[in-house]
C-alpha positions as CSV (number, residue, x, y, z in Angstrom):
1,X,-6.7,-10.0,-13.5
2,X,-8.8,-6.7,-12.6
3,X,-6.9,-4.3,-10.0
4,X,-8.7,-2.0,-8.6
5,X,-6.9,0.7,-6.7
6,X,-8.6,2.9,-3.5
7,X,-7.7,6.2,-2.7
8,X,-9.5,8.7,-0.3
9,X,-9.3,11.3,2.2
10,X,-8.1,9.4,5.3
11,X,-9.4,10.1,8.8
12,X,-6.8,10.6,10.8
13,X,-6.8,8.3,13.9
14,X,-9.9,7.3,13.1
15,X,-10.3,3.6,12.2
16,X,-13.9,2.8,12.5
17,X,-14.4,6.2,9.8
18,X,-12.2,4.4,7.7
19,X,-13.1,1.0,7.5
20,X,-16.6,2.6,6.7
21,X,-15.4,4.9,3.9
22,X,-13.3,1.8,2.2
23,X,-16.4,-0.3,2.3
24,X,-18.9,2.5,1.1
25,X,-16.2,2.7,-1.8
26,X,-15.3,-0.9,-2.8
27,X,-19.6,-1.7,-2.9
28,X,-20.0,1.2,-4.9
29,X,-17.5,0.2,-7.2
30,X,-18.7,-2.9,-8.0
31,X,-15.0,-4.3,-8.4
32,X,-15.1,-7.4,-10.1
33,X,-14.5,-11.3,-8.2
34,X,-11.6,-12.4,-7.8
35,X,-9.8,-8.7,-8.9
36,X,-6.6,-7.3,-6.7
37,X,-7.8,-4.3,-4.5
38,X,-5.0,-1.9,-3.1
39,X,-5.6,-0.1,0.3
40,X,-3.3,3.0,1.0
41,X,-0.6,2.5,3.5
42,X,-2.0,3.0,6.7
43,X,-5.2,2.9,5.4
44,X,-7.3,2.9,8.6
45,X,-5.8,5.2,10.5
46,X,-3.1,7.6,8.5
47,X,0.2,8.0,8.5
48,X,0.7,8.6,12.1
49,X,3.9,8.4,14.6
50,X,1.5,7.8,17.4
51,X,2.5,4.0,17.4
52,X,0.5,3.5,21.2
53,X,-2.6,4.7,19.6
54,X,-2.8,2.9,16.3
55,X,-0.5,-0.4,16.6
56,X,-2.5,-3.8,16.9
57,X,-1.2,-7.0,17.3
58,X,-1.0,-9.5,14.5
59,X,-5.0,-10.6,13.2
60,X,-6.4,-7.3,15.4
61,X,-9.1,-5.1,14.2
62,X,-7.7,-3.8,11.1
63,X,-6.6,-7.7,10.0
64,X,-10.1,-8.4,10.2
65,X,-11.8,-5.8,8.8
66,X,-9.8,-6.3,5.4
67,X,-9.9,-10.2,5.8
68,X,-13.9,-9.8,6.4
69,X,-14.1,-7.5,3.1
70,X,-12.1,-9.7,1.1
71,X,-14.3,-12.3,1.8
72,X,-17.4,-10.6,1.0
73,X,-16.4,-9.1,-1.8
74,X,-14.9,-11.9,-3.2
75,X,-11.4,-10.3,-3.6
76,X,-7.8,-9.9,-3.1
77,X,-7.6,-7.5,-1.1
78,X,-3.7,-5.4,-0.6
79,X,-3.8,-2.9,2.4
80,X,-1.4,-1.5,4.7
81,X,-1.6,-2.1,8.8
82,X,0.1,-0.8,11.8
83,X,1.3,-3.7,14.2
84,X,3.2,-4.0,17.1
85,X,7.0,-4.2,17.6
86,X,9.3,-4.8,19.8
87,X,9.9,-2.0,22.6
88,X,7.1,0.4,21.7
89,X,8.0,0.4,18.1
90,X,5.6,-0.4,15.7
91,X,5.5,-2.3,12.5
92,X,4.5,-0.7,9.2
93,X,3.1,-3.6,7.1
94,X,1.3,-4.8,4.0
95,X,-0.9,-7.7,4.6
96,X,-3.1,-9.3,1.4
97,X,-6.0,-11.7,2.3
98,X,-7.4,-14.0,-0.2
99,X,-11.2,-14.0,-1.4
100,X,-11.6,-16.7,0.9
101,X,-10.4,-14.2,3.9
102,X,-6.8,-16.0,4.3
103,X,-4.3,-14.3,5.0
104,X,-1.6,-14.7,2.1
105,X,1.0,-12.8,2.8
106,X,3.0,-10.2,5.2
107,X,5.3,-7.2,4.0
108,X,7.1,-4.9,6.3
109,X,8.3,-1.8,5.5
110,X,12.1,-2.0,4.7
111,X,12.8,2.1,4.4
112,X,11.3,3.6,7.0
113,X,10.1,7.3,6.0
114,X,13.4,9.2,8.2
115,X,12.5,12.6,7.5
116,X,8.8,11.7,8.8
117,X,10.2,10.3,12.1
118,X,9.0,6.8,11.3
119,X,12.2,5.2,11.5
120,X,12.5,6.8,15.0
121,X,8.8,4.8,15.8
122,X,8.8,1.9,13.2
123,X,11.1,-1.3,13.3
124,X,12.5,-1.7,9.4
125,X,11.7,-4.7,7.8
126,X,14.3,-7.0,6.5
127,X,13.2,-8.6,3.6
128,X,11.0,-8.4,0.0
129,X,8.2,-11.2,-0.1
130,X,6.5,-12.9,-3.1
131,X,3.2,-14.3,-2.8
132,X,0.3,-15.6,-5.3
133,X,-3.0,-14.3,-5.9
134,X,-4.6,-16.5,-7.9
135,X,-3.0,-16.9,-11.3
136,X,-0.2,-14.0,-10.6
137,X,2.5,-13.2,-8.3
138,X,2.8,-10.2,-6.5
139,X,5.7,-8.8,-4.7
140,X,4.2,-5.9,-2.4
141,X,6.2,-2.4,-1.7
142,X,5.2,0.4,0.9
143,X,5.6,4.0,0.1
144,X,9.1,5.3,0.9
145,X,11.1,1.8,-0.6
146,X,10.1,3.1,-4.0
147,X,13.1,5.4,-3.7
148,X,15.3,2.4,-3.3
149,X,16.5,0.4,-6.1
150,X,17.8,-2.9,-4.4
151,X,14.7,-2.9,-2.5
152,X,12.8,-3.6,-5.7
153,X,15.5,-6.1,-7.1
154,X,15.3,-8.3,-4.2
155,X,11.7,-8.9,-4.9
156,X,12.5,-8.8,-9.1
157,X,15.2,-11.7,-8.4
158,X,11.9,-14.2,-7.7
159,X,10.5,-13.3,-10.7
160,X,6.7,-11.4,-9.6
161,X,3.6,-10.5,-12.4
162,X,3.2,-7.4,-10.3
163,X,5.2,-5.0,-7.6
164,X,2.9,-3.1,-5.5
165,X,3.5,0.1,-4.1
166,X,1.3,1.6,-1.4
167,X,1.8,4.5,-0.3
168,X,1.0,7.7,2.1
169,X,3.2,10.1,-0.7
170,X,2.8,13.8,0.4
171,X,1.8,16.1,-2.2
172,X,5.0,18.0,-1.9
173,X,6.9,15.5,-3.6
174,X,4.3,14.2,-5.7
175,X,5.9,14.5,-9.3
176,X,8.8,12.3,-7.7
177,X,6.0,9.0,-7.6
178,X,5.6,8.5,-11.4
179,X,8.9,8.9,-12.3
180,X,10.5,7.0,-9.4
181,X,7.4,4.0,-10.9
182,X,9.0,4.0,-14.1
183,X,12.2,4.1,-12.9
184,X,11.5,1.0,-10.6
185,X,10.0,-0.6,-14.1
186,X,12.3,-0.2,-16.4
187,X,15.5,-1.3,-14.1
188,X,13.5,-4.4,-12.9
């Protein structure tokens, strides 16, 4: 299988700039049919606290946007959405649509990011998911789980091809991302 991963200069709190930029790119690209294509966390909008401004409910905008692209493009297509929660919380999740435009799967962030607020404005999710895209299984991670072990060996116990990490890492900390990878690969 082909993955193809995007990363770009988000536009902060601006989805319809987004959307535009990640199509723009993926065209461009020419990424293969039938290839895995990883959005950044938060793809359309950043990494923002500012849950009444950027929440959706389940299938909203965003859901559609990346359902419609995976469909035209033919791909699996990996990005992460903001939904709504309970009580004005949001929902930091990882959704992955087949080429068909189905939706195959729905992660939610288990660690939210503390030191960023987002565990004050984001409900924690409660459990690692396995899903099939085409001929291999994929266990997606978001950002700030990569620093937890058991997190990745819930998902490793069910066997997955491939764990996924997206991920809205600051620079500031950027030298912790490849080693905390290899760490994740080599204990799992």
């Amino acid at each position: 299988m082909n993955i193809a991963c995007v990363q770009f200069d988000i536009v902060w709190e601006n989805k319809g700039a987004n959307y535009v930029k990640v199509f723009s790119l993926l065209t461009s690209a020419k990424v293969p049919r039938g290839a895995l294509v990883l959005l950044p966390e938060m793809f359309a909008c950043g990494f923002s606290m500012n849950v009444a401004a950027v929440a959706e409910e389940h299938g909203g905008p965003t859901e559609q946007f990346v359902a419609n692209t995976a469909r035209e493009l033919g791909v699996f297509l990996l990005a992460g959405v903001v939904t709504r929660g309970a009580k004005d919380r949001g929902r930091n999740e990882c959704v992955i649509f087949s080429p068909e435009g189905k939706l195959l799967g729905r992660y939610r962030k288990m660690q939210p990011f503390t030191l960023g607020g987002e565990a004050a404005c984001y409900e924690a999710g409660g459990q690692a998911m396995v899903c099939s895209c085409g001929d291999i299984s994929v266990a997606p991670f978001i950002c700030y789980d990569l620093r937890f072990p058991e997190v990745s060996r819930s998902a490793a116990k069910q066997r997955p091809h491939l764990m996924t990490f997206i991920a809205n890492w600051p620079n500031t900390r950027l030298h912790h991302w490849p080693r905390l990878l290899q760490a994740r690969a080599i204990e799992n």
